[in-house]
C-alpha positions in Angstrom: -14.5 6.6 -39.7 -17.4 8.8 -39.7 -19.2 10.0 -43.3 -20.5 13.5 -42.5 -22.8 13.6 -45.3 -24.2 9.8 -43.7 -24.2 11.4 -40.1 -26.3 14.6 -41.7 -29.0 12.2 -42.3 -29.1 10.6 -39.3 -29.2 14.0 -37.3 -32.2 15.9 -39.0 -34.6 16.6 -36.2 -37.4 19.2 -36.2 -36.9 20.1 -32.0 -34.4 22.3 -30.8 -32.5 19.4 -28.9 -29.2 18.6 -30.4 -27.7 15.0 -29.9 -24.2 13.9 -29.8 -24.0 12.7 -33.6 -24.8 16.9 -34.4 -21.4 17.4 -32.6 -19.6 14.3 -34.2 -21.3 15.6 -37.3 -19.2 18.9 -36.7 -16.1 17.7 -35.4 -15.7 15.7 -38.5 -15.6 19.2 -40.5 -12.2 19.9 -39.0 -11.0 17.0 -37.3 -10.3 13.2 -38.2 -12.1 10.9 -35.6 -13.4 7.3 -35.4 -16.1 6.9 -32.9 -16.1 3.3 -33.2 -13.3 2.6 -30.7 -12.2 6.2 -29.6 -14.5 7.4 -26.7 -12.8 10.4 -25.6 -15.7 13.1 -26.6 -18.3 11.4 -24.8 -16.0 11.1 -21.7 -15.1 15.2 -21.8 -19.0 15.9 -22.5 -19.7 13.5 -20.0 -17.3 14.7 -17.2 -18.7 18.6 -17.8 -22.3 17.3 -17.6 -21.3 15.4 -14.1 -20.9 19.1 -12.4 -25.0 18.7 -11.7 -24.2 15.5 -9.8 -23.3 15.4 -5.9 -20.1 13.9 -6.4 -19.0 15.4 -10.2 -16.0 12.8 -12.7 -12.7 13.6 -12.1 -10.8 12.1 -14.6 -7.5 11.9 -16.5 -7.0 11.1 -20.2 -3.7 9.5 -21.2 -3.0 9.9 -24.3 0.8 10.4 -26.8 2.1 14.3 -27.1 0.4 15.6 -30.2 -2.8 14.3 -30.7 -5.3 17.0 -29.7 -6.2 16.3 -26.4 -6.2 20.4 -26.2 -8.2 20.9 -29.1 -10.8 18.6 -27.9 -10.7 20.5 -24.7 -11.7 23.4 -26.6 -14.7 22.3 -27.7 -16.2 23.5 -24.0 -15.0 27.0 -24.3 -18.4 28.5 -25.0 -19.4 26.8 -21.3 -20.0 29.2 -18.6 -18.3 27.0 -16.3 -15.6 26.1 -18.4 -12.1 26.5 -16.8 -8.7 25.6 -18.7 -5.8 26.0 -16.5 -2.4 25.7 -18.5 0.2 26.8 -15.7 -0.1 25.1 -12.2 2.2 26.3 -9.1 1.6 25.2 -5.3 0.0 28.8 -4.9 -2.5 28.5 -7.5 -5.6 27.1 -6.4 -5.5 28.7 -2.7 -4.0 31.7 -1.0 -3.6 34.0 2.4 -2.9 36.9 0.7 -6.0 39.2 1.2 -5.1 41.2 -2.2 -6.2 37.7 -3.9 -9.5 36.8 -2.1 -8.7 33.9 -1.3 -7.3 32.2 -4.4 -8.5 31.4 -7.7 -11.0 28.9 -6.4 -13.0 31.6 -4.8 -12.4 34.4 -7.4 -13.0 32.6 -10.4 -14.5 29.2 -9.9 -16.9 29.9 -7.6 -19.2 27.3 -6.2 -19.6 25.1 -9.4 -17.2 24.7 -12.1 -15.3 22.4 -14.2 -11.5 22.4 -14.3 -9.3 21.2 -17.6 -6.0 20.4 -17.8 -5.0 20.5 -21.4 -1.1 19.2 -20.2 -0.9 18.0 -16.4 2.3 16.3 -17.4 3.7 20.0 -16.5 2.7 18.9 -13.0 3.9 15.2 -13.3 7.4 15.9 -14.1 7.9 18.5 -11.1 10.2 17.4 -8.5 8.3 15.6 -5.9 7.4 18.2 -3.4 5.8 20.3 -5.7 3.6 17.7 -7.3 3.0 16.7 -3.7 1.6 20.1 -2.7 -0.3 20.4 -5.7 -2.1 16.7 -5.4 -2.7 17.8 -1.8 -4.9 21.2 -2.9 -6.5 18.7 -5.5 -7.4 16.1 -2.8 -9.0 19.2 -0.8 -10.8 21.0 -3.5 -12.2 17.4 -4.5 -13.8 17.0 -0.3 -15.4 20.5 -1.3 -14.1 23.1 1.5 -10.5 24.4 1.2 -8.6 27.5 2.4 -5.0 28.5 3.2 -3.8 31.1 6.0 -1.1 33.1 5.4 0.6 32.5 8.8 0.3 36.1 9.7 -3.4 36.7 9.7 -5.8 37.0 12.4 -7.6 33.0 12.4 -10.1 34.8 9.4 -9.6 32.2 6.5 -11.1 32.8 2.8 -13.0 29.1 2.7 -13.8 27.9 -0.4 -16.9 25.6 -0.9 -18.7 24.0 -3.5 -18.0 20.9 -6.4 -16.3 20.8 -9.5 -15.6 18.4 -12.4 -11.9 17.7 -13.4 -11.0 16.4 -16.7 -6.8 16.8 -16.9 -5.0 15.7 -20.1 -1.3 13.2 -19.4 1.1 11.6 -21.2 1.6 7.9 -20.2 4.3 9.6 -17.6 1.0 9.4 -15.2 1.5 5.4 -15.5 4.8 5.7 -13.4 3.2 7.9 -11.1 -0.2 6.2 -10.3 1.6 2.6 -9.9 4.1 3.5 -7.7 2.6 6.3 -5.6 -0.5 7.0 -4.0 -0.7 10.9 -3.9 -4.1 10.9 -5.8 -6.0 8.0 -3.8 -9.0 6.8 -5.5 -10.2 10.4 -6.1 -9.4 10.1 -10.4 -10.4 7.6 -12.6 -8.5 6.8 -16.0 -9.1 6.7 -19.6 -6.3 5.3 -21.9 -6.8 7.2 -25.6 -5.1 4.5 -27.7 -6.8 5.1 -30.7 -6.3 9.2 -30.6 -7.6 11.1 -33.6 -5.1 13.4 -35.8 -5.6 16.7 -36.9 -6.4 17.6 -40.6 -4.2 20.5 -41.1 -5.2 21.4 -44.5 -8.7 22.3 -42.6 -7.3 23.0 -39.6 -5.9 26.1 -39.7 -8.8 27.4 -42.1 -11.6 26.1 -40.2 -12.0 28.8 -37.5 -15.4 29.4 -38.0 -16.3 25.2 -37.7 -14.6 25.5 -34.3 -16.8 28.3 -33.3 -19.1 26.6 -34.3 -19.1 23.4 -32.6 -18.4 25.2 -29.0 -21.9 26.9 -28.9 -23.7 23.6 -30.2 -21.5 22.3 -27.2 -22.7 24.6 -24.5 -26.4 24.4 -25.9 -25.8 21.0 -25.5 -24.2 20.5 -21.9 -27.6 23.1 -21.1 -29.8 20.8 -22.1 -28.1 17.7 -20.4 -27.8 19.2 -17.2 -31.7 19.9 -17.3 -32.2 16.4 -18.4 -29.5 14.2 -16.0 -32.0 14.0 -13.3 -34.0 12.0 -15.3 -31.9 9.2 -15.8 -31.5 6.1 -13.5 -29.6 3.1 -13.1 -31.0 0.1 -13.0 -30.3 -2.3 -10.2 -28.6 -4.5 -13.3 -26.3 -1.7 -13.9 -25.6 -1.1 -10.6 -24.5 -4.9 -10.1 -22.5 -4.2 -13.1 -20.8 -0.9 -11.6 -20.1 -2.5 -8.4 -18.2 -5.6 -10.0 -16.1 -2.9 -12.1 -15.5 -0.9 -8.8 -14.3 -4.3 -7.2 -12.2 -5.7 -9.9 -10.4 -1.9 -9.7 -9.8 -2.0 -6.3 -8.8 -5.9 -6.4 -6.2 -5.3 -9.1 -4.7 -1.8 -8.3 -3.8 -3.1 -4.4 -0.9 -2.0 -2.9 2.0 -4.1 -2.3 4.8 -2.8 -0.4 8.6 -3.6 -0.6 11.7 -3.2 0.6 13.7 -0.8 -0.8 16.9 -2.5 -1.0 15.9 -6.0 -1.2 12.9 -5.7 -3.2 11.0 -8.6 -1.6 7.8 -8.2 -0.5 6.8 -6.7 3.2 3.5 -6.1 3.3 0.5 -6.4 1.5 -2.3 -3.6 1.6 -5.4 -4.4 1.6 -8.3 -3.7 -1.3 -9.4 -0.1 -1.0 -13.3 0.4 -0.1 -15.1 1.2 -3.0 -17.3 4.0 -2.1 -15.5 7.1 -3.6 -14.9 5.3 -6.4 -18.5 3.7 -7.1 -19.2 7.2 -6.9 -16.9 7.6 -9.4 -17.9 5.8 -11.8 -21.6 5.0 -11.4 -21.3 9.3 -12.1 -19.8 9.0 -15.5 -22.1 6.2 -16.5 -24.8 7.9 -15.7 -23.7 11.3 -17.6 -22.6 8.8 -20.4 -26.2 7.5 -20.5 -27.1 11.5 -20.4 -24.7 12.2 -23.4 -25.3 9.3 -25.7 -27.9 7.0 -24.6 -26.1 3.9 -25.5 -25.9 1.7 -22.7 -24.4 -1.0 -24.5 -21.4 1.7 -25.8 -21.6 2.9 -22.1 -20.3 -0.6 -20.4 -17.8 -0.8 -22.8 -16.2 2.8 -22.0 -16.6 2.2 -18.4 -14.6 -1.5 -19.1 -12.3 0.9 -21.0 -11.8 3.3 -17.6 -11.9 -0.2 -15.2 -8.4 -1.4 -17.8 -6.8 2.3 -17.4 -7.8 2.5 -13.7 -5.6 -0.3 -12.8 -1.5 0.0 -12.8 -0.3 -0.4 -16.4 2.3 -2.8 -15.8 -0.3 -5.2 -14.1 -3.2 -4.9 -16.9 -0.5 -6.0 -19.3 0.3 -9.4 -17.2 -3.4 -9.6 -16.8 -4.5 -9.6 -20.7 -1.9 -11.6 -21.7 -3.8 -14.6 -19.3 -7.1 -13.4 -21.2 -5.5 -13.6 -24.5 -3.5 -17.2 -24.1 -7.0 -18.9 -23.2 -4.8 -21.2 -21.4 -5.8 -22.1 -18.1 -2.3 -21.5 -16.9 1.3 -20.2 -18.5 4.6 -20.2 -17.3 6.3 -16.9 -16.3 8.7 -17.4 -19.2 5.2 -17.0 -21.4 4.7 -14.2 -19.7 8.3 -12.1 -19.9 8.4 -13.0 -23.7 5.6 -10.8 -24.5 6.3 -7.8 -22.3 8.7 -5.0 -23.9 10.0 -4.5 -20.1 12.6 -5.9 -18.1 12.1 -9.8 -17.2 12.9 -8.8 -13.4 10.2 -5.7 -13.6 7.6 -8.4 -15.3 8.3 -11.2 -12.3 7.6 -8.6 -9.6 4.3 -7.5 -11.4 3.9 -11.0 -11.3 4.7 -11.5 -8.1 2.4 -8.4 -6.9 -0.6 -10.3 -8.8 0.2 -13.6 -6.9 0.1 -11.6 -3.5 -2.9 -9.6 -3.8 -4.7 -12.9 -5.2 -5.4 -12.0 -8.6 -2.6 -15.0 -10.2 -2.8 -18.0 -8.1 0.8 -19.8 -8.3 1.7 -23.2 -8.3 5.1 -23.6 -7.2 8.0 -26.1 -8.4 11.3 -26.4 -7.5 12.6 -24.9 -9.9 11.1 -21.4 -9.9 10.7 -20.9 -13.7 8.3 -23.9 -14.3 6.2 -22.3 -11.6 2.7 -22.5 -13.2 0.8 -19.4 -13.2 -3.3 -19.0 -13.5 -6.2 -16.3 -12.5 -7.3 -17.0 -9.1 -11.1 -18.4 -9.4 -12.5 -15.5 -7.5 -10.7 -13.2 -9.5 -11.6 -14.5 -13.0 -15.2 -15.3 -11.7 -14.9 -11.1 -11.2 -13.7 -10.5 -14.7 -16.1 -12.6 -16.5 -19.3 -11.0 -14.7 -17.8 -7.0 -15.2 -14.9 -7.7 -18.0 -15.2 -10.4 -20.2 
């Protein structure tokens, strides 16, 4: 936990620059945080700094109801291009009605802006169709030109063109969603806020003027990052680094396809190319370099996306063969110490077998099958994970 009187000291600066521990110094007035394993400020400060980039972060932050995703959200109010969007409907981002130009993308983002989601589970737990429409929009707005004809007008369609950054707050509903379905594509990237920070309330409600605050040394802030992004660039180290990251994603989040009765397997996809999402992420590690200039804090938030990047249900197979530092378990080692279903926990692992990440050696009886990373899959984790 942060000492604001410590962080005081650290911060005294006689330019006009402000640096991230001046906000944490801040935040810590009203709010109870621990920067040493939570790194969901720098990723919001990061994602609205990565609107100057060609290809801006989108990115979704799971974390529990209740555990002020919103309020951190809040903290870029005072930025011009600042847009928190609380009720989402299939009509929202695009229309052919003349009387609304368009939609709110033309009337109110513009060409550059930065979208926030304080609760996209509201769109998770809609009935299929609807989420489907509205991920379709999403994947449209993220390409950068997008319209929608009324049916009835004359071939004159309201474009929209331009970029923006998306940062959209989920419960761990999302998990169900992004493993099973692939209505997104690579176009968000994850961040899972385990170690969320809780609200002091006896400074809370009393603290208006510490919000206030913090939101214009926020926008001065994102100002003076913008300006500066251009001067920072990756090293051909760190690009290694964020190419084995985009790899081991695409490796372990591969599709595998089954039948719907049966459940055996019936096809196997294969590994998604990585450009989008090097763009992705070689984006937020750069506006992570822009925000705190901590490379070594940097690689481990971007190790941090790479875990919540991947289906849940598969990470938690996969760190359980980090954690053993066995060369090989058994899947009853494996069921034990999942809090699932020991049918859902064999078809993870049988998933992981087929896309090559387990290699399996098989016995006649099936449950002394022995189980162990595939060598080109752990010689992947140890160079971008381990």
């Amino acid at each position: 936990m942060y000492n604001k009187v410590t962080l005081a000291k650290e911060t005294k600066s006689t330019s006009n620059e402000i640096n991230f521990d001046s906000i944490k110094v801040e935040l810590s007035s009203y709010l109870q945080l621990d920067f040493d394993y939570d790194f969901m400020t720098e990723i919001i400060l990061a994602t609205a700094v990565s609107i100057e980039l060609d290809y801006p972060v989108w990115i979704m932050i799971i974390a529990p109801p209740s555990t002020g995703k919103t309020e951190m959200l809040n903290i870029l109010k005072a930025d011009k291009y600042f847009h928190s969007i609380t009720c989402l409907t299939n009509k929202f981002f695009f229309s052919g009605d003349e009387r609304s130009q368009g939609g709110y993308m033309n009337r109110i983002v513009k060409n550059k802006g930065l979208l926030a989601f304080p609760d996209f589970t509201t769109v998770t737990s809609l009935e299929h169709r609807k989420r489907k429409e509205i991920f379709n929009h999403l994947r449209i707005i993220h390409d950068g030109r997008a319209g929608l004809g009324s049916g009835i007008d004359t071939g004159d369609i309201n474009y929209w063109e331009g970029k923006v950054a998306v940062v959209a707050c989920v419960t761990e509903s999302i998990n169900k969603i992004k493993d099973t379905e692939n209505d997104l594509g690579d176009r968000f990237i994850y961040y899972n806020n385990k170690f969320w920070r809780k609200t002091k309330s006896f400074h809370f409600q009393r603290n208006l003027t510490g919000r206030k605050k913090v939101q214009k040394i926020v926008k001065k802030f994102l100002d003076q990052r913008r300006k500066k992004l251009t001067s920072i660039n990756i090293s051909s180290t760190q690009k290694e680094f964020l190419i084995d990251v985009c790899k081991f994603i695409s490796h372990a989040r591969t599709p595998v396809i089954r039948n719907g009765y049966s459940r055996e397997i019936i096809e196997v996809h294969q590994p998604e190319g990585i450009h989008r999402l090097l763009n992705a992420i070689e984006g937020l590690f750069k506006c992570l370099l822009c925000v705190n200039g901590d490379e070594s804090r940097s690689r481990r938030i971007i190790r941090q996306v790479a875990f919540a990047s991947i289906p849940a249900s598969r990470y938690q197979v996969i760190s359980i063969f980090v954690s053993s530092r066995k060369e090989s378990l058994y899947l009853d080692d494996i069921t034990k110490r999942i809090p699932v279903s020991v049918t859902k926990t064999r078809r993870d692992v049988e998933d992981l077998v087929a896309i090559k990440v387990l290699h399996c050696d098989k016995h006649k009886d099936a449950n002394l099958n022995e189980y162990e990373f595939n060598p080109n899959f752990q010689q992947l984790w140890s160079k971008c994970i381990a």
